[in-house]
C-alpha positions as CSV (number, residue, x, y, z in Angstrom):
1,X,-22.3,-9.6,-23.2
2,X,-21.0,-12.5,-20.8
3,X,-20.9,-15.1,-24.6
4,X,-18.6,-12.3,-25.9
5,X,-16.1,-12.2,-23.0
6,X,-16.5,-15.8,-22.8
7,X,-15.4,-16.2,-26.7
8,X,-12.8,-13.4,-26.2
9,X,-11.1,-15.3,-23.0
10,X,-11.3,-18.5,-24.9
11,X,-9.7,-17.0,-28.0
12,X,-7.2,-15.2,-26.3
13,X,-6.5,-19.2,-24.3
14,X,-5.5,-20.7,-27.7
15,X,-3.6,-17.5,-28.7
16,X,-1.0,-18.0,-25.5
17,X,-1.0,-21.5,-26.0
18,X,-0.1,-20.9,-30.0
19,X,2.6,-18.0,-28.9
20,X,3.8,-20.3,-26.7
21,X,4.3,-23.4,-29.1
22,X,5.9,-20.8,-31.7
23,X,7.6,-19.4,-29.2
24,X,9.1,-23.3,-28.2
25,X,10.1,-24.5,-31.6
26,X,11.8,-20.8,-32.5
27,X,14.3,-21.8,-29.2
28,X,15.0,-25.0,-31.3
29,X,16.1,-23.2,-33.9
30,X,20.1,-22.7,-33.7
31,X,21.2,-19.3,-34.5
32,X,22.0,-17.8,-38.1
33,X,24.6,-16.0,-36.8
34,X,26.4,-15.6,-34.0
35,X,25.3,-12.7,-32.3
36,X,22.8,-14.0,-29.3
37,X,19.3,-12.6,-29.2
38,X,18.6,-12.6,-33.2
39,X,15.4,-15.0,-33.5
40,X,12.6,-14.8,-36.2
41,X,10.1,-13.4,-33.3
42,X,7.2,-15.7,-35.5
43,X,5.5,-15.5,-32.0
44,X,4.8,-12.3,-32.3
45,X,2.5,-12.6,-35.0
46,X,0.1,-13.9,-32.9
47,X,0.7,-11.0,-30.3
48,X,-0.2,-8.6,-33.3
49,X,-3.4,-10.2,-34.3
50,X,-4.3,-10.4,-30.6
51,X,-3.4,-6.8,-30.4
52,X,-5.6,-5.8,-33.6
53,X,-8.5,-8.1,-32.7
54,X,-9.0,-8.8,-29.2
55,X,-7.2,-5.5,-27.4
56,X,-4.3,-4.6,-25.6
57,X,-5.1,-6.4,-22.3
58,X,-5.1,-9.5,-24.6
59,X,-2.0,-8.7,-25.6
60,X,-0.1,-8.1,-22.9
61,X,-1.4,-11.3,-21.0
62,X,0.1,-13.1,-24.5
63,X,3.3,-11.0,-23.7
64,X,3.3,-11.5,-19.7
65,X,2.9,-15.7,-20.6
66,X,5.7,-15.7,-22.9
67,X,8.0,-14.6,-20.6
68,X,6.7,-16.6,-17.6
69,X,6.8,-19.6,-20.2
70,X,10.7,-18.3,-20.3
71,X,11.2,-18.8,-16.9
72,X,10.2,-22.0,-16.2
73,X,12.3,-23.3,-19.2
74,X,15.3,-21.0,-19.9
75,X,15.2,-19.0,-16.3
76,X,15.1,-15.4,-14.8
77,X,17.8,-13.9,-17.5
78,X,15.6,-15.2,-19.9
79,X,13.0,-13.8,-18.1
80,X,13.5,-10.5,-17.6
81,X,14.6,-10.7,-21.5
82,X,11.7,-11.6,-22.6
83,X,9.5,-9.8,-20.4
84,X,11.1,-6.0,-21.5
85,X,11.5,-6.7,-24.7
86,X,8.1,-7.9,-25.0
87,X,6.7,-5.0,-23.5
88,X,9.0,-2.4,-25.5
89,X,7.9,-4.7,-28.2
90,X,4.2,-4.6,-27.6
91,X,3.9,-1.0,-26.7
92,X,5.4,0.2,-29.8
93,X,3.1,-2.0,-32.2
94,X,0.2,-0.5,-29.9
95,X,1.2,3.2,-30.4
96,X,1.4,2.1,-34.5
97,X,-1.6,0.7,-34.8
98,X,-3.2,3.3,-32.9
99,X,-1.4,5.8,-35.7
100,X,-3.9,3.7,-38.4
101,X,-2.4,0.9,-40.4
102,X,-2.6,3.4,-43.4
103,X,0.6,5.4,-41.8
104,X,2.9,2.0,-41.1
105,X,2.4,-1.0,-43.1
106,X,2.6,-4.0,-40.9
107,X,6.0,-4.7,-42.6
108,X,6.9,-1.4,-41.0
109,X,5.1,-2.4,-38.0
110,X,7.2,-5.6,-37.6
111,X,10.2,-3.9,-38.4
112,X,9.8,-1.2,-35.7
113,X,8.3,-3.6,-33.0
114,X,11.5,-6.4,-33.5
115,X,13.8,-3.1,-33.0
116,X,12.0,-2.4,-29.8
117,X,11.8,-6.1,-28.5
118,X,16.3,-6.0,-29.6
119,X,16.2,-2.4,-27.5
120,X,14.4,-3.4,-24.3
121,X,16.3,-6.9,-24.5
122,X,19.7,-4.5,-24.7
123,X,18.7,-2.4,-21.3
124,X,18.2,-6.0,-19.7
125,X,21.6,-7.3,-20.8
126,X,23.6,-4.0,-19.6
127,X,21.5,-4.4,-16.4
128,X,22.6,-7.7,-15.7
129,X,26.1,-6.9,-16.8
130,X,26.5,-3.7,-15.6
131,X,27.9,-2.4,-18.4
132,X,26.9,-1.3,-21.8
133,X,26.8,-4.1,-24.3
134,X,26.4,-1.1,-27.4
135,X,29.1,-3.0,-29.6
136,X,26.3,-5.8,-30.7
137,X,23.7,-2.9,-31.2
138,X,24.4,-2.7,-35.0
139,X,23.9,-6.9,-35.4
140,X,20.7,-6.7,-33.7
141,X,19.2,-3.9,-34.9
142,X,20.0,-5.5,-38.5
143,X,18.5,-8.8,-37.2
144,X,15.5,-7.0,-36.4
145,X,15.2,-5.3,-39.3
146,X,15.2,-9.0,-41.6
147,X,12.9,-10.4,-39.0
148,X,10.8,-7.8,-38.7
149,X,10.1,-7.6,-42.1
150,X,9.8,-11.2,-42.0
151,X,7.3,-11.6,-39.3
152,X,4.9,-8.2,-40.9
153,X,5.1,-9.9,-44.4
154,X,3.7,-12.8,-42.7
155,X,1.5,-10.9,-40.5
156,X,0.2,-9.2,-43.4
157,X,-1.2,-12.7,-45.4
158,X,-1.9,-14.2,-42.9
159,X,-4.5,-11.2,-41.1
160,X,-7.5,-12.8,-43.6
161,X,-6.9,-16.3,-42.2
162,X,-7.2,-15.1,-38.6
163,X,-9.9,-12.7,-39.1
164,X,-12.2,-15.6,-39.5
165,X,-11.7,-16.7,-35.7
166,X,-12.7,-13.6,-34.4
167,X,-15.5,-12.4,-37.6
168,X,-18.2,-13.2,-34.8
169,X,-17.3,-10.6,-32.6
170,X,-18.9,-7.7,-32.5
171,X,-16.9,-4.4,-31.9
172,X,-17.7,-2.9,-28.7
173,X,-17.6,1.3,-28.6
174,X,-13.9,1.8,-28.9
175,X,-13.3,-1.5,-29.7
176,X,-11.1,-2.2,-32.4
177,X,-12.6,-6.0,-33.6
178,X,-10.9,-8.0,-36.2
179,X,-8.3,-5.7,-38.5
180,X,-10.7,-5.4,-40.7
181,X,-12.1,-2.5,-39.1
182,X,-9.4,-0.8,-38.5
């Protein structure tokens, strides 16, 4: 039992570190349009497969290190951007996956979790700026749409790839293992 938590925790290492790298170069990327906040979410991939194949604590560790990796290189707006986003983010692709993949294809998946991330990122902003921000609503919710579709389709071919870090894991009782078993 102490191998598989052993090979879970070390799994769940080089999934941060990946989020985390993808997460880096996306911030290189200057923006398609501009509207702030629209970004291809390509990290979130990993936060999916995590998600599917290790469990939600996994997950939200990914999620709570990506927006601690925010703050020490963008700051606390940044922060607290990332941070409710990711969880609106992460709790939605939970509650679909939990629905069964058969319901929402992981296009639909992507879709619905990059319109959560653009949602909890919105109650941040009108936080912080005490007032309601509503008029870029449309932009973002559009930007999630295109890269959530993006970041599913990808998700989608590149599940088979993954699956073969974690096909030596046995499901627990309740435990969900690679997608696969979903």
């Amino acid at each position: 039992m102490k191998n598989i938590q052993a090979q879970k925790l070390a799994l769940s290492g080089m999934f941060c570190a990946l989020a985390i790298a993808i997460s880096f170069l996306e911030s290189l990327i200057p923006p398609i349009v501009p509207v702030p906040g629209i970004k291809p979410g390509f990290s979130n991939i990993v936060t999916m497969f995590c998600l599917t194949s290790l469990g939600f604590p996994y997950a939200l560790a990914i999620t709570l290190f990506k927006a601690f990796f925010a703050l020490i290189t963008r700051g606390t707006t940044s922060f607290f951007m990332s941070l409710c986003g990711g969880l609106f983010s992460l709790f939605v692709t939970a509650f679909l996956f939990k629905l069964n993949e058969k319901r929402v294809s992981f296009v639909g998946i992507g879709i619905s979790s990059a319109a959560a991330h653009n949602l909890g990122q919105l109650l941040v902003a009108t936080v912080i700026l005490g007032k309601t921000i509503i008029n870029i609503a449309p932009f973002l919710l559009l930007g999630g749409i295109l890269c959530g579709f993006l970041t599913g389709t990808i998700f989608k071919y590149t599940v088979p790839v993954l699956n073969k870090l974690t096909k030596n894991l046995p499901a627990k009782a309740g435990d969900k293992g690679s997608i696969n078993k979903c």
